[in-house]
TIMI-2910 file (N, C-alpha, C, CB; in pm, 1 decimal, decimal comma, always signed):
<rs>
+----------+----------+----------+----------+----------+----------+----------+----------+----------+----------+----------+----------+------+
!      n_x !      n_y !      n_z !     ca_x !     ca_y !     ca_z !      c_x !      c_y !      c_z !     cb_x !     cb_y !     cb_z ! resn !
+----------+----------+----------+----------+----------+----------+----------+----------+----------+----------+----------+----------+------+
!  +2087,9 !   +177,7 !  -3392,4 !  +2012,7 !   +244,7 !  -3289,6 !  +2047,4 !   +179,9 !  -3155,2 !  +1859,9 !   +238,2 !  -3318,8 !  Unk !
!  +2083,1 !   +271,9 !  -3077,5 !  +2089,8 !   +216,5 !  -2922,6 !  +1941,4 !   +191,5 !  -2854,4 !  +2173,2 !   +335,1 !  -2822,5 !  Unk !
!  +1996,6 !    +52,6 !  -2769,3 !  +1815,0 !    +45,5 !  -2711,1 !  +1886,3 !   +123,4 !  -2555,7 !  +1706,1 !   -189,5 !  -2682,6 !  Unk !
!  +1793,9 !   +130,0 !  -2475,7 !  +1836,5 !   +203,4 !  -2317,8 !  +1770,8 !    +94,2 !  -2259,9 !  +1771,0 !   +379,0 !  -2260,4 !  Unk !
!  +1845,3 !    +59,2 !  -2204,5 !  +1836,3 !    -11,9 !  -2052,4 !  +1717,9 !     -3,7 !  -1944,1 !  +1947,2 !    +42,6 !  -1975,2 !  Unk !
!  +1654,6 !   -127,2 !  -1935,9 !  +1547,2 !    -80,5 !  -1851,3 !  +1554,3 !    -72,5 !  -1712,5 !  +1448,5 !   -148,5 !  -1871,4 !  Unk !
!  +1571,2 !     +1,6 !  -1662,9 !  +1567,7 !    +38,7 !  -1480,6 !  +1453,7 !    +59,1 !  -1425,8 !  +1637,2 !   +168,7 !  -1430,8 !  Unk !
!  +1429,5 !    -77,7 !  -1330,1 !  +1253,5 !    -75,5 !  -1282,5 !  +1316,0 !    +23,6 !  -1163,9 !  +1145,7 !   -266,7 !  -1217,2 !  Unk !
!  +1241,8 !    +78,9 !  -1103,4 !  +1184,5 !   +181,0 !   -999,7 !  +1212,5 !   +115,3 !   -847,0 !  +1006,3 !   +206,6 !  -1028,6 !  Unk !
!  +1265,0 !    +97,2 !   -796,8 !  +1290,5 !    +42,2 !   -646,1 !  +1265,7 !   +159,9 !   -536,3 !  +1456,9 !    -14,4 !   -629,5 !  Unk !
!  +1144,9 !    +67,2 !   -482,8 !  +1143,5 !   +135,2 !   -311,7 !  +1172,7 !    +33,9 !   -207,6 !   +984,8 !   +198,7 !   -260,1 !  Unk !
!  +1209,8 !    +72,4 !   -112,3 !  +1234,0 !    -18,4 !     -3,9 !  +1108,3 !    -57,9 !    +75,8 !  +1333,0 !    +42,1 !    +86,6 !  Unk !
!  +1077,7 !   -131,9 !   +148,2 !   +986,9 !   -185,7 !   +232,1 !   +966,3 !   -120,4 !   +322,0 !  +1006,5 !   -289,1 !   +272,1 !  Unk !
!  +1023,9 !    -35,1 !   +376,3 !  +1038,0 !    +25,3 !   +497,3 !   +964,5 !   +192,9 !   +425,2 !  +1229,2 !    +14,9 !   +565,4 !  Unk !
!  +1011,1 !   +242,4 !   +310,2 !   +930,6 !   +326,0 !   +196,4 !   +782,1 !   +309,2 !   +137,6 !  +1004,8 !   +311,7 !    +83,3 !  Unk !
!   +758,3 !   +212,3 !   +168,0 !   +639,6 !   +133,5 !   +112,3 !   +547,8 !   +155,7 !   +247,1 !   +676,5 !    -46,2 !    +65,2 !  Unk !
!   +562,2 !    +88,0 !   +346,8 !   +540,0 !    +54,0 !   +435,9 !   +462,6 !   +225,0 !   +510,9 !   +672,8 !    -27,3 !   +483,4 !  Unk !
!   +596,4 !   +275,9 !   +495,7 !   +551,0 !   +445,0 !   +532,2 !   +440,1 !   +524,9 !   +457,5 !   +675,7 !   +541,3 !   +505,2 !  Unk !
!   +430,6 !   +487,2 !   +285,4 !   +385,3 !   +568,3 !   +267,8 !   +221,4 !   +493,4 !   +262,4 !   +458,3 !   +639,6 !   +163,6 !  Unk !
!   +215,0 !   +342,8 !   +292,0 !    +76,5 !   +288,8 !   +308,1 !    -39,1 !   +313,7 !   +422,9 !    +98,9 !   +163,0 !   +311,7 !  Unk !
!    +88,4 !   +326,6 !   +500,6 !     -5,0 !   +381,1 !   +679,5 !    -16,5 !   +514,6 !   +670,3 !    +90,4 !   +356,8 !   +855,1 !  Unk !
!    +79,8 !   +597,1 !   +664,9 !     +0,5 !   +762,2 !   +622,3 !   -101,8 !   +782,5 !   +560,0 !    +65,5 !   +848,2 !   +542,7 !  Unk !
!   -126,7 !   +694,1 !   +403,2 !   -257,5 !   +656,4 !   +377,5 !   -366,9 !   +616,9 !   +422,9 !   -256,7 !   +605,4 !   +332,3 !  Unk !
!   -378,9 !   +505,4 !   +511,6 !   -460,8 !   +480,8 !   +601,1 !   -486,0 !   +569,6 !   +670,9 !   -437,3 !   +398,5 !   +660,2 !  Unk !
!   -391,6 !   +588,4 !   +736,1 !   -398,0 !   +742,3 !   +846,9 !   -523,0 !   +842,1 !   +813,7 !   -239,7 !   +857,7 !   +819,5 !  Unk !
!   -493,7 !   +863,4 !   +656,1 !   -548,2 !   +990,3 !   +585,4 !   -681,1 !   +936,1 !   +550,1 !   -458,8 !  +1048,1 !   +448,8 !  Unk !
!   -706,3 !   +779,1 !   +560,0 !   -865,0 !   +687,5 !   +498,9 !   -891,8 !   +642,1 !   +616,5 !   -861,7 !   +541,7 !   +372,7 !  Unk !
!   -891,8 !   +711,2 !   +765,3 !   -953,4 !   +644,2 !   +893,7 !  -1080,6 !   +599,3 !   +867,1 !   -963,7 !   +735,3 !  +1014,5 !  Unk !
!  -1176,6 !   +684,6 !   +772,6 !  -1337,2 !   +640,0 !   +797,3 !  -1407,3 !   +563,4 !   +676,2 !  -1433,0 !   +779,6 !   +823,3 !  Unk !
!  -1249,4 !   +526,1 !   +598,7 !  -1276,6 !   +463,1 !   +448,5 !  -1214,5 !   +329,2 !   +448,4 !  -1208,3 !   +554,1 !   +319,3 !  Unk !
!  -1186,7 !   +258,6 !   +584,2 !  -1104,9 !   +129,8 !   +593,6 !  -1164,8 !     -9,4 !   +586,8 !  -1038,8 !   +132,0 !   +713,9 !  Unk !
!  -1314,9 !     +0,2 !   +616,9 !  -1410,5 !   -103,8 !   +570,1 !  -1370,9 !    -93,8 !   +396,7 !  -1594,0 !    -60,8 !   +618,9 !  Unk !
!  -1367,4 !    +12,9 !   +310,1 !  -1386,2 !    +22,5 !   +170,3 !  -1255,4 !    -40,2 !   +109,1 !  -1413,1 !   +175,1 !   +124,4 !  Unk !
!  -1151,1 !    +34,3 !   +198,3 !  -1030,4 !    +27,5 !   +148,1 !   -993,0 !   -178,7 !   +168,4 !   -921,0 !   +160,4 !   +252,1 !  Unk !
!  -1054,2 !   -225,0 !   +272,5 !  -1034,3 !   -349,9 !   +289,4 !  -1123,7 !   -426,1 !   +173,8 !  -1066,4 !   -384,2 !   +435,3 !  Unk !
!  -1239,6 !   -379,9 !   +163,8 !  -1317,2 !   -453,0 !     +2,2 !  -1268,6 !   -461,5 !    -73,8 !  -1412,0 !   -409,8 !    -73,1 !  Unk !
!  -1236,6 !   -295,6 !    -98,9 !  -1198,9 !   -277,1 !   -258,9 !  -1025,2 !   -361,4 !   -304,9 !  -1187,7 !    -69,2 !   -287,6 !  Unk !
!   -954,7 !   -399,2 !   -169,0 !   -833,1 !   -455,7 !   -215,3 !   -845,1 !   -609,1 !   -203,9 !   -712,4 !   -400,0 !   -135,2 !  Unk !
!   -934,5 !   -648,6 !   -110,8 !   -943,0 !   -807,0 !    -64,9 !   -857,7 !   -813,9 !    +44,6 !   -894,7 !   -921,5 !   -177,0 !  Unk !
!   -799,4 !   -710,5 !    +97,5 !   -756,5 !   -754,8 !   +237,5 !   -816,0 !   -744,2 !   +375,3 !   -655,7 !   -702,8 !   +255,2 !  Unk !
!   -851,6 !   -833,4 !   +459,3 !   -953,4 !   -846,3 !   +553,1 !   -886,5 !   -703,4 !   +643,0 !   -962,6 !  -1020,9 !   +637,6 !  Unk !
!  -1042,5 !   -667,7 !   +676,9 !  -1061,1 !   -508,4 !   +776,8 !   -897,9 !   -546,5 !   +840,0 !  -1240,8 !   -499,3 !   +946,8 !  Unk !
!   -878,7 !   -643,3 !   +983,8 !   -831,5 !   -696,6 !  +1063,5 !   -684,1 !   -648,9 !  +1038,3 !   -869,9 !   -828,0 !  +1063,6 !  Unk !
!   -687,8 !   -721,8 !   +897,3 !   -529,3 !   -713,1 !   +872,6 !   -486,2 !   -518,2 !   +820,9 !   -488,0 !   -855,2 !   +708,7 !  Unk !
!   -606,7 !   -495,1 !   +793,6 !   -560,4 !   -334,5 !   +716,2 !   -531,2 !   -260,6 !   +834,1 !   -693,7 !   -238,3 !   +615,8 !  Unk !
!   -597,1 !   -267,5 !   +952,8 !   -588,3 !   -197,8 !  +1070,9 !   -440,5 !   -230,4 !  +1139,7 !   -713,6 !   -238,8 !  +1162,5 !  Unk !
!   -431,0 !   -327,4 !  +1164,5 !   -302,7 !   -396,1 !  +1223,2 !   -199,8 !   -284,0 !  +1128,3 !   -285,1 !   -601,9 !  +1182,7 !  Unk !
!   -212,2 !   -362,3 !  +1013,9 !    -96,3 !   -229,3 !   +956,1 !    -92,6 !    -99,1 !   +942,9 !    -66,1 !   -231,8 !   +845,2 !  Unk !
!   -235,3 !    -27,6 !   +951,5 !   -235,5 !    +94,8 !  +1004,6 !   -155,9 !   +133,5 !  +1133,5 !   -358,6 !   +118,7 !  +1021,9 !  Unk !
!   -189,9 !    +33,9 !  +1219,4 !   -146,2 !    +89,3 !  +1363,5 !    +11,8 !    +27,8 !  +1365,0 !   -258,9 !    +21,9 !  +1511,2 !  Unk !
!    +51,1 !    -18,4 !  +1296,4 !   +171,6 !    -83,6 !  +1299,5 !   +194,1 !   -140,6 !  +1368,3 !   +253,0 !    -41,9 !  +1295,7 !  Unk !
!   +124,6 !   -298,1 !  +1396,2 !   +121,7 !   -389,6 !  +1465,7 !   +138,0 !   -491,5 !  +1344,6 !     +5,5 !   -391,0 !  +1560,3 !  Unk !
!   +212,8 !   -598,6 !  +1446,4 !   +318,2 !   -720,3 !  +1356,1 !   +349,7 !   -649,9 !  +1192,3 !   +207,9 !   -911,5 !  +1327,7 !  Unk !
!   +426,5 !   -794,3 !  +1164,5 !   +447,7 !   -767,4 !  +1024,1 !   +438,2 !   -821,4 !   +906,3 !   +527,4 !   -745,3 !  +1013,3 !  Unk !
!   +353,8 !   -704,5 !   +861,3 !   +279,1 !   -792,8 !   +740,7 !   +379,7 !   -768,8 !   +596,6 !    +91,2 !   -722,4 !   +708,9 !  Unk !
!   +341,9 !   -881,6 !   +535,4 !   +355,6 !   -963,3 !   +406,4 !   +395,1 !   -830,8 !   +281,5 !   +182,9 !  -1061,6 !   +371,2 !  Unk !
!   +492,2 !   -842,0 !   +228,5 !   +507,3 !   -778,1 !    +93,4 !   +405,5 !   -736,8 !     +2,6 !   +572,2 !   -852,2 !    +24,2 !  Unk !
!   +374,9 !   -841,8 !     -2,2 !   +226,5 !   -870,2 !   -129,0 !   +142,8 !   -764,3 !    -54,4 !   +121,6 !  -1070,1 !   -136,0 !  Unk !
!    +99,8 !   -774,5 !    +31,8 !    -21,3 !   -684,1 !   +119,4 !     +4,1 !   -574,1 !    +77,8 !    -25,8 !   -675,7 !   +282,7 !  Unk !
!   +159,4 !   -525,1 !   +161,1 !   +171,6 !   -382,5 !   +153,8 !   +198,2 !   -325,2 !    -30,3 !   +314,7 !   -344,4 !   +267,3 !  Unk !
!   +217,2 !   -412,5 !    -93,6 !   +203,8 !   -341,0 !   -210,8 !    +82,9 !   -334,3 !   -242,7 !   +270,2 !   -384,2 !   -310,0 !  Unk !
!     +2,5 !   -433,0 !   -256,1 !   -151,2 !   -417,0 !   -300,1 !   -200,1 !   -279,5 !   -250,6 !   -252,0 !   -539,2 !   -233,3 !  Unk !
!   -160,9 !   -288,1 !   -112,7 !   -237,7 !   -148,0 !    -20,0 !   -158,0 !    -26,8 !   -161,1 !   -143,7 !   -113,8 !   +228,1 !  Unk !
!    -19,1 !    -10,9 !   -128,2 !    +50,4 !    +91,0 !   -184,9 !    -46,5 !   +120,2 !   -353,6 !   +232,7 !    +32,8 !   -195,3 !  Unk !
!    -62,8 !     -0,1 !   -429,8 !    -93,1 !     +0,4 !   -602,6 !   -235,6 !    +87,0 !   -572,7 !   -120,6 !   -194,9 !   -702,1 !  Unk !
!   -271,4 !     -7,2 !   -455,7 !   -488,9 !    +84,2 !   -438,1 !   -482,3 !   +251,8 !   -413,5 !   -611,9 !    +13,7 !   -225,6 !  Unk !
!   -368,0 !   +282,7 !   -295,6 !   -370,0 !   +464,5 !   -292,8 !   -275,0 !   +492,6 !   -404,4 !   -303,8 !   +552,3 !   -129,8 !  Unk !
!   -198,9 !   +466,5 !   -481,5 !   -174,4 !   +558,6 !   -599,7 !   -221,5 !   +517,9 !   -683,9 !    -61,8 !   +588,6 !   -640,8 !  Unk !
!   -340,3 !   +467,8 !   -731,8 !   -456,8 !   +428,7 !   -821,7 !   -559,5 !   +525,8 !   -786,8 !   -510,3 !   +276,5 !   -802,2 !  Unk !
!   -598,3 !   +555,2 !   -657,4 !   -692,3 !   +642,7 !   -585,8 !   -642,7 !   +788,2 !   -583,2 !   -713,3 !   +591,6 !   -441,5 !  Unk !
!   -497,3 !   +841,1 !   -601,2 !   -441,0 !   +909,2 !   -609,9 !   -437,2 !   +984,9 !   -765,2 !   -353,4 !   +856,1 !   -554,2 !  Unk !
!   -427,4 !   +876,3 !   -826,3 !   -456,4 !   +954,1 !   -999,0 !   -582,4 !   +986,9 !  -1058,2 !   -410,9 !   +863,8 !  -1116,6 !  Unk !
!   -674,4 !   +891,1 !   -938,5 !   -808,5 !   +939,6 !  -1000,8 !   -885,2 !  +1065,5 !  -1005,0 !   -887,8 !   +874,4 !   -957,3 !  Unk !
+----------+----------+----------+----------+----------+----------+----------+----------+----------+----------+----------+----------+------+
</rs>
């Protein structure tokens, strides 16, 4: 039996990044929640909404895992 090769899923940062702030964009009056429910302080969720400095990998995936978690629900 052949096994198949596992190929994880790659997005770029710059992919990530896009599709986390459109999210926000789309959760303007849910960003206190969206900052609870992930553990990332209000401060920093806004900054990356508005795309100010640049934040951390880890962040923007957490943000990314919380809207397509919120997305399947």
């Amino acid at each position: 039996m052949t096994q198949k090769a596992y190929l994880p899923i790659v997005v770029s940062m710059t992919d990530l990044l896009h599709f986390v702030r459109d999210s926000l964009t789309r959760s303007m009056g849910d960003l206190p929640k969206v900052s609870r429910d992930t553990g990332i302080p209000y401060d920093t969720v806004l900054r990356i909404k508005n795309g100010e400095g640049d934040p951390g990998y880890s962040k923007v995936q957490r943000l990314a895992e919380y809207f397509e978690q919120q997305k399947a629900a």
